[in-house]
N, C-alpha and C positions, 0 to 999 in steps of 0.2 A: 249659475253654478259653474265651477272651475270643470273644463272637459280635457280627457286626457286623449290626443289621438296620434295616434301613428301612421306615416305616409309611408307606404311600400309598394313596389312592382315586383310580379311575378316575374324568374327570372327570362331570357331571351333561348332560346334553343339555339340559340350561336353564342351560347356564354364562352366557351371555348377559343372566339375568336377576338376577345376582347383585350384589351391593354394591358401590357407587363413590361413593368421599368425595372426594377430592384431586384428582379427574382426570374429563372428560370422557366420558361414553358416547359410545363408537364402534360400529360391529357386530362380533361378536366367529365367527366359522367354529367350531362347534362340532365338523365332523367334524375340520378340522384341529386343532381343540384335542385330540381323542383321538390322533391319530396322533403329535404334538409329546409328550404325554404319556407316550405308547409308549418313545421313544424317550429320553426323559428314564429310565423306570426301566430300560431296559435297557441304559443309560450308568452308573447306581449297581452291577448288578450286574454288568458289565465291570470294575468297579474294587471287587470286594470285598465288597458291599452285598446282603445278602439280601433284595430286597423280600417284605414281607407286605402284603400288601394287605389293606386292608379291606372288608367290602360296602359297594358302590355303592349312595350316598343319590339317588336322583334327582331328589327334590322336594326336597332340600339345591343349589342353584345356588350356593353357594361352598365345596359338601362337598369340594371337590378341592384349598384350600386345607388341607391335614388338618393340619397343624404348630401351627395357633390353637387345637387341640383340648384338648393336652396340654403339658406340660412334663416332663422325666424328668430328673433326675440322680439319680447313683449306686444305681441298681436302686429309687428310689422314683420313683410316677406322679403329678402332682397334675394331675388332671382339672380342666380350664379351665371355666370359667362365661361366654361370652364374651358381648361388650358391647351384641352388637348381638343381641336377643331371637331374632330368624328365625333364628341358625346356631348355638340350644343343640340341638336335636335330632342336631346331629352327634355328639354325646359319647360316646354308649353306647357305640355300635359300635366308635370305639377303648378307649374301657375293656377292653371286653372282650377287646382285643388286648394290648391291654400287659398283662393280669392273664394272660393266656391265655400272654405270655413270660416271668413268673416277678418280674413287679413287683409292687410294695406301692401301694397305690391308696389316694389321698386325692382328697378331692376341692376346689375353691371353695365356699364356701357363701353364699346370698344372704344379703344385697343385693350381696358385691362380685364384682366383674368385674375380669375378667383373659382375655386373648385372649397362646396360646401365640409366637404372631408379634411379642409385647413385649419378651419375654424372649431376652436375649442371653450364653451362658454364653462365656466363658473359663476354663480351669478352673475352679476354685473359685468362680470370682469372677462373678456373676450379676446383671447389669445390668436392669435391668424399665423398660419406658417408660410414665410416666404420663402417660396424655393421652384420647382419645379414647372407644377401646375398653374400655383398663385403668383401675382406680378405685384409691382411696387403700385400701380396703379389701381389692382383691383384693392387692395389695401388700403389705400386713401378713401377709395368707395365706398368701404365696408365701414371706415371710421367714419365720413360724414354724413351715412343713415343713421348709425346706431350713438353717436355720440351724445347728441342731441336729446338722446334716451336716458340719461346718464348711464351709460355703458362706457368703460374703460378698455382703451382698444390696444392689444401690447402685439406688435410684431417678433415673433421670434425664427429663428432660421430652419430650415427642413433643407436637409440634402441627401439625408443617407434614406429614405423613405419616400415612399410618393406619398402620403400627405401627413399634416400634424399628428393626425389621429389614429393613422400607423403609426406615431408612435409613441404617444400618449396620450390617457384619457384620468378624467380624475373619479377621486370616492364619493360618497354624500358628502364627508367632512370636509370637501375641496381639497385633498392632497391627490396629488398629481402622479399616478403610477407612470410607469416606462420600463422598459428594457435599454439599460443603461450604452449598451453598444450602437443603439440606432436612434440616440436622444442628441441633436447635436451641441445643446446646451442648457445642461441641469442646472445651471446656476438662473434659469430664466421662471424659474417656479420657485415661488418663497418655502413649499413644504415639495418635497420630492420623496416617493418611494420607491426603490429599483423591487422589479417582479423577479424571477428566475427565469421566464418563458419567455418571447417574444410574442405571444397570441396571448399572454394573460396581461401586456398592455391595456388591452382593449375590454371596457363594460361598458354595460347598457344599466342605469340607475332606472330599475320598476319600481322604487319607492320603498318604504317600508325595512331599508336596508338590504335589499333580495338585488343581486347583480346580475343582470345576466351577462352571461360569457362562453367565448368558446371551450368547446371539450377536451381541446390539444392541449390546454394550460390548466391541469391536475394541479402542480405543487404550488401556482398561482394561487387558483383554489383552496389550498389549504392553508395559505397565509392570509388572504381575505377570512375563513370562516373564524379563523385564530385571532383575529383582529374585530371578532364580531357580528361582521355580513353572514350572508346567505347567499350563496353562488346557484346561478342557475345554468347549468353548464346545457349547454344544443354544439350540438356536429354539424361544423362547416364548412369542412375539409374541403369541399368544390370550389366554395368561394376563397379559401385559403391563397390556393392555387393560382387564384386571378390578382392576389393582394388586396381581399377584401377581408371585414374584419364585422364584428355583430354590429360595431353602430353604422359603417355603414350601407348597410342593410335597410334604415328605416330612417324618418325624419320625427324626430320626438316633439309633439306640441305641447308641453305641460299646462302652458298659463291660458291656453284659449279660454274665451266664457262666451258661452253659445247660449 
């Protein structure tokens, strides 16, 4: 039978000291950032979502982003190499999770770089943002595990944003939301819908048509439920702060079969 699981870590008590490119340091509540966290996995598993957690990195202060860790499709794992030196020690511990749920594990291999928050699947169809984090080389990497898959692997550019998925993510119908000011090229998605928010870029597809998303994008919200969805809005103001976004928060396994 098809299992639905979610790869998440509780966040680090040095979330506060974690990585910020595009956006300002502000002080970030780490005890609230656990409790937003809570409350975040027990909204996936409300709608279907078995979380698996992983062990808590503590000396990882962006271990809690765990989606840059990994990329999965179709029961294969390719283990991210990510861009910024300080958060490859995150790796292990999901490897050992995704092999531990009956995937095949590849991994990046140096020099390139690839951070899982680049990569934006639609079905088959697997968008990678080069820019920042991700290198031309992890790129190639990413195309010659998943091609093979028939997976379509389209490079598109990321500079105004640390990764793809800051700054965009797509509907169930595969149209591609963004916040058009930090999209460096809307011409690179065949259906594009501009949000009004920068936080209502970003959903998490529970199925069923039900999105989850953050709470800071209200008029987001109101244009997805107008459009038919069901928004599930959670406060993630702490992770906000750090340039983190609901997906990635967690690592979505739809297609496993256990």
């Amino acid at each position: 039978m098809p299992s639905a699981k979610a790869i998440v870590r509780r966040p680090s008590p040095r979330l506060a000291e974690g990585l910020v490119t595009h956006i300002d340091r502000t002080p970030v509540d780490a005890a609230l950032a656990l409790r937003q966290w809570e409350v975040y996995v027990v909204a996936l598993r409300a709608h279907g979502w078995e979380p698996v957690e992983v062990p808590p990195a503590d000396d990882c202060p962006d271990g809690v982003f765990v989606e840059d860790t990994v990329v999965v499709h179709k029961n294969v794992a390719l283990i991210a190499r990510p861009g910024a030196a300080s958060r490859r020690a995150e790796t292990a511990t999901v490897e050992e999770a995704v092999t531990a749920l009956g995937c095949s594990v590849n991994r990046i291999r140096e020099p390139g770089t690839l951070d899982g928050g680049d990569v934006l699947k639609i079905g088959d169809t697997l968008y990678v943002g080069r820019g920042g984090r991700t290198d031309a080389g992890g790129v190639r990497q990413l195309r010659a595990v998943f091609e093979p898959l028939g997976a379509r692997v389209v490079a598109v550019p990321v500079s105004k944003v640390l990764h793809l998925k800051s700054a965009v993510t797509a509907l169930p119908d595969g149209t591609v939301i963004g916040y058009p000011p930090l999209v460096d090229d809307l011409r690179a998605f065949p259906r594009f819908l501009s949000v009004p928010e920068e936080s209502g870029a970003h959903v998490v597809l529970l199925g069923g048509g039900k999105l989850l998303m953050a709470a800071s994008a209200p008029k987001s919200a109101e244009l997805f439920a107008d459009l038919g969805y069901e928004p599930v809005p959670v406060d993630i103001s702490e992770f906000e702060k750090m340039e983190g976004c609901v997906t990635c928060l967690s690592v979505r396994l739809r297609d496993l079969y256990t």
